[in-house]
C-alpha positions as CSV (number, residue, x, y, z in Angstrom):
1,X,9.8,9.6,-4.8
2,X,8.2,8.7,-1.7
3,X,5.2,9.6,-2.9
4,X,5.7,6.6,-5.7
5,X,6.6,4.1,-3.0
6,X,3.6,4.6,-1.1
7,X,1.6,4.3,-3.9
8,X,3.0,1.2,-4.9
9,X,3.3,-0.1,-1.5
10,X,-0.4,0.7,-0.7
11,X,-1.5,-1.0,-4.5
12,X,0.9,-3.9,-3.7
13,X,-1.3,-4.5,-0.3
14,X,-4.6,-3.6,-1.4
15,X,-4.6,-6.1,-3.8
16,X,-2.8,-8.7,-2.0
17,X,-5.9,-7.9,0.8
18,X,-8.3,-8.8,-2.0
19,X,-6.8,-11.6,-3.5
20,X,-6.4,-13.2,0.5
21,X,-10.3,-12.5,0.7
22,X,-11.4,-13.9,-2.2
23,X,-8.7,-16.6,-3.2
24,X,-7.9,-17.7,0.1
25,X,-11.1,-18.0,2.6
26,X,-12.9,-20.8,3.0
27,X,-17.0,-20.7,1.9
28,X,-19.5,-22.4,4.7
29,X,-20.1,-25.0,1.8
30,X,-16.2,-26.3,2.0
31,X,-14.9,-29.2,4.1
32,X,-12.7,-27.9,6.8
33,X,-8.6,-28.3,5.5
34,X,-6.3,-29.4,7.9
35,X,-4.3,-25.9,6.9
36,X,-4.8,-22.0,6.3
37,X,-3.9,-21.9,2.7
38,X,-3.5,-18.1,3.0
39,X,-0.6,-18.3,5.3
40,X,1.9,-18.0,2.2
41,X,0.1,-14.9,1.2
42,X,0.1,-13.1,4.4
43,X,3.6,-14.0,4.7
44,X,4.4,-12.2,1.2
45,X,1.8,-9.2,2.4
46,X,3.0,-8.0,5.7
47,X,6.0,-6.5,4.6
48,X,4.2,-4.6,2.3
49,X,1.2,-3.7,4.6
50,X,4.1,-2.2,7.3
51,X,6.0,-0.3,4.8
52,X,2.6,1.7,3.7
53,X,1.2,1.9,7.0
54,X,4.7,3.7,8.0
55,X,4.6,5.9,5.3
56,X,0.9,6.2,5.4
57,X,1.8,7.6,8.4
58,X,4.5,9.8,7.3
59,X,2.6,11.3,4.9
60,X,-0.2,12.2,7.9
61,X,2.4,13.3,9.8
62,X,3.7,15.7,7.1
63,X,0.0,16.7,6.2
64,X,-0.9,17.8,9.7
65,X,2.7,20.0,10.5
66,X,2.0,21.8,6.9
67,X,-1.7,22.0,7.5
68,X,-2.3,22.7,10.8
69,X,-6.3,22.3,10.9
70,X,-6.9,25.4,8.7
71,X,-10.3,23.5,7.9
72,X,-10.7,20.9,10.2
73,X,-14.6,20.3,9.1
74,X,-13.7,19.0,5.7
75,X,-11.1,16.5,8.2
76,X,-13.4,15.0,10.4
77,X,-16.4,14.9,7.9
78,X,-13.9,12.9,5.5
79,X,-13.0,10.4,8.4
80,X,-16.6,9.7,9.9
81,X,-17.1,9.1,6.3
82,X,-14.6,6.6,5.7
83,X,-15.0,5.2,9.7
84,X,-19.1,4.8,8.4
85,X,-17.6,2.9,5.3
86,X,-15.0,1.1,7.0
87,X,-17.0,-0.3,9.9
88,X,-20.4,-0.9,8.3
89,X,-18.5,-2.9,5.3
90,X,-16.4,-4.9,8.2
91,X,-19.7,-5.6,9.8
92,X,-21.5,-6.9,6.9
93,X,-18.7,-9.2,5.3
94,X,-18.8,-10.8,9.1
95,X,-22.7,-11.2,9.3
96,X,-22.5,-12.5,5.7
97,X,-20.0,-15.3,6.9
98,X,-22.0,-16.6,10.0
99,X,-25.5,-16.4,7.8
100,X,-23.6,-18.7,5.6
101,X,-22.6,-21.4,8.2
102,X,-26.6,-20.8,9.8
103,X,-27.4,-21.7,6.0
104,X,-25.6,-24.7,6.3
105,X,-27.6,-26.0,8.9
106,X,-24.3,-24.9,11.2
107,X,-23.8,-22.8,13.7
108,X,-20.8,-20.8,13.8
109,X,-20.0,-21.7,17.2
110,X,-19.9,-25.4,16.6
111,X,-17.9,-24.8,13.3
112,X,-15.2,-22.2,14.9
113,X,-14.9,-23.8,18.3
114,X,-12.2,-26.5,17.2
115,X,-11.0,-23.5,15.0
116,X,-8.5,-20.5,16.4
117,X,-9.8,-16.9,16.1
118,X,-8.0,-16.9,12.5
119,X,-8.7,-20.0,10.6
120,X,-9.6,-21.1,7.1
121,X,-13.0,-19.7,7.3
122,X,-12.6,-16.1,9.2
123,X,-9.7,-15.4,6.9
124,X,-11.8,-12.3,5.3
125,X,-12.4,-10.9,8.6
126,X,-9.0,-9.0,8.9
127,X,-8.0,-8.7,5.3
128,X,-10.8,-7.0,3.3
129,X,-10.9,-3.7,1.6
130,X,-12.8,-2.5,5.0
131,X,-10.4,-3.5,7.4
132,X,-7.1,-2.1,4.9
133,X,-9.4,1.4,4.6
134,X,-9.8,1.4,8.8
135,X,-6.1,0.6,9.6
136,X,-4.6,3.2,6.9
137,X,-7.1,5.9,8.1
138,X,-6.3,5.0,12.2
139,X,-1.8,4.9,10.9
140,X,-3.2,8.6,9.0
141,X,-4.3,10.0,12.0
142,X,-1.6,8.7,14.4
143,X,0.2,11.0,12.1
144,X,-1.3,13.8,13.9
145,X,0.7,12.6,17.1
146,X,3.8,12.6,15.4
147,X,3.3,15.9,13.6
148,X,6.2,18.7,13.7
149,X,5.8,22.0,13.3
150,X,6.3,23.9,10.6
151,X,9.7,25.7,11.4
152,X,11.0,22.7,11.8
153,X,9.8,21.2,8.5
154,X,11.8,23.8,6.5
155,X,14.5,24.0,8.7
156,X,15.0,20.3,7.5
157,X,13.8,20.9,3.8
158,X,16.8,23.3,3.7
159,X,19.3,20.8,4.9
160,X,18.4,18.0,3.1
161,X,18.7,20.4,-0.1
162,X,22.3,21.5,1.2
163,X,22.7,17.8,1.8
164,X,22.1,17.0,-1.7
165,X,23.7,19.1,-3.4
C-alpha cells in the first residue's frame, strides 16, 4: 500500500512540475504581470511534493537497511547517471531562458533586477522534470543516513504482523 501512495504522490507532482513549467512561466516575448500566476499551483503541489519526497525517502531508507551495498557499482553508476541528467537538463532550461531575454534585445539582468529570485519568468527554474529528478534522487540517498539495520527491520516486520492480526 505504500508503495501505491508513492506512486501516486510522485505522478501527482511530476505532473503538477510540468504543468507549472509549461502552463505557468512567463516566455521573454510576454509583458511582465503584476503577479506569479503559478502561485495557486505551487500551493496545490507542495503538499504532494513533501509527502513523496518523505516516502521517497522511506523507501531509500528501507532499500539501503535490506541491501546493504551488496553491489554498490550498479548504485553510484545509476546516480552519476541521473546527477549527469539532472544537472545538464537544469543547466540547459536556464541558458535557454536568458538566450531568450538576450533575443529580445534584453538582458536578463535589466529584466530580473526589479524581479525577486522567483518571479513570472524564472518560474521553470525550480519546477522542471530536472530539478523533481535531482531532489527525489538527493531525499533517496538521505535515505542511506536514515537506514536501519536489518535485525531491526524484521524485528519490526514481526510486530507489525502480530499487530495486525
Amino acid at each position: 500500500m505504500r508503495n501505491l501512495a508513492w506512486y501516486i504522490s510522485l505522478a501527482i507532482s511530476f505532473f503538477g512540475c510540468l504543468a507549472i513549467e509549461f502552463f505557468f512561466t512567463g516566455k521573454p516575448t510576454q509583458s511582465i504581470n503584476h503577479a506569479n500566476t503559478a502561485v495557486v499551483p505551487i500551493v496545490l503541489l507542495i503538499p504532494f511534493l513533501l509527502l513523496s519526497l518523505f516516502i521517497t525517502w522511506t523507501v531509500g531508507r528501507k532499500y539501503f537497511a535490506i541491501r546493504p551495498l551488496r553491489r554498490p557499482g550498479i548504485l553510484l553508476i545509476a546516480i552519476i547517471i541521473i546527477l549527469v541528467i539532472g544537472i545538464t537538463g537544469e543547466y540547459q532550461t536556464i541558458q535557454e531562458t536568458i538566450n531568450g531575454f538576450e533575443k529580445k534585445g534584453k538582458t536578463i539582468i535589466s529584466v530580473l533586477k526589479q524581479q525577486s529570485y522567483f518571479n513570472y519568468f524564472t518560474v521553470n527554474w525550480y519546477f522542471n522534470e530536472n530539478s523533481f529528478l535531482l531532489v527525489h534522487l538527493i531525499s533517496f540517498c538521505l535515505g542511506f543516513v536514515g537506514r536501519k539495520s536489518e535485525w531491526q527491520l524484521e524485528i519490526e516486520e514481526k510486530e507489525n504482523k502480530v499487530n495486525n492480526e
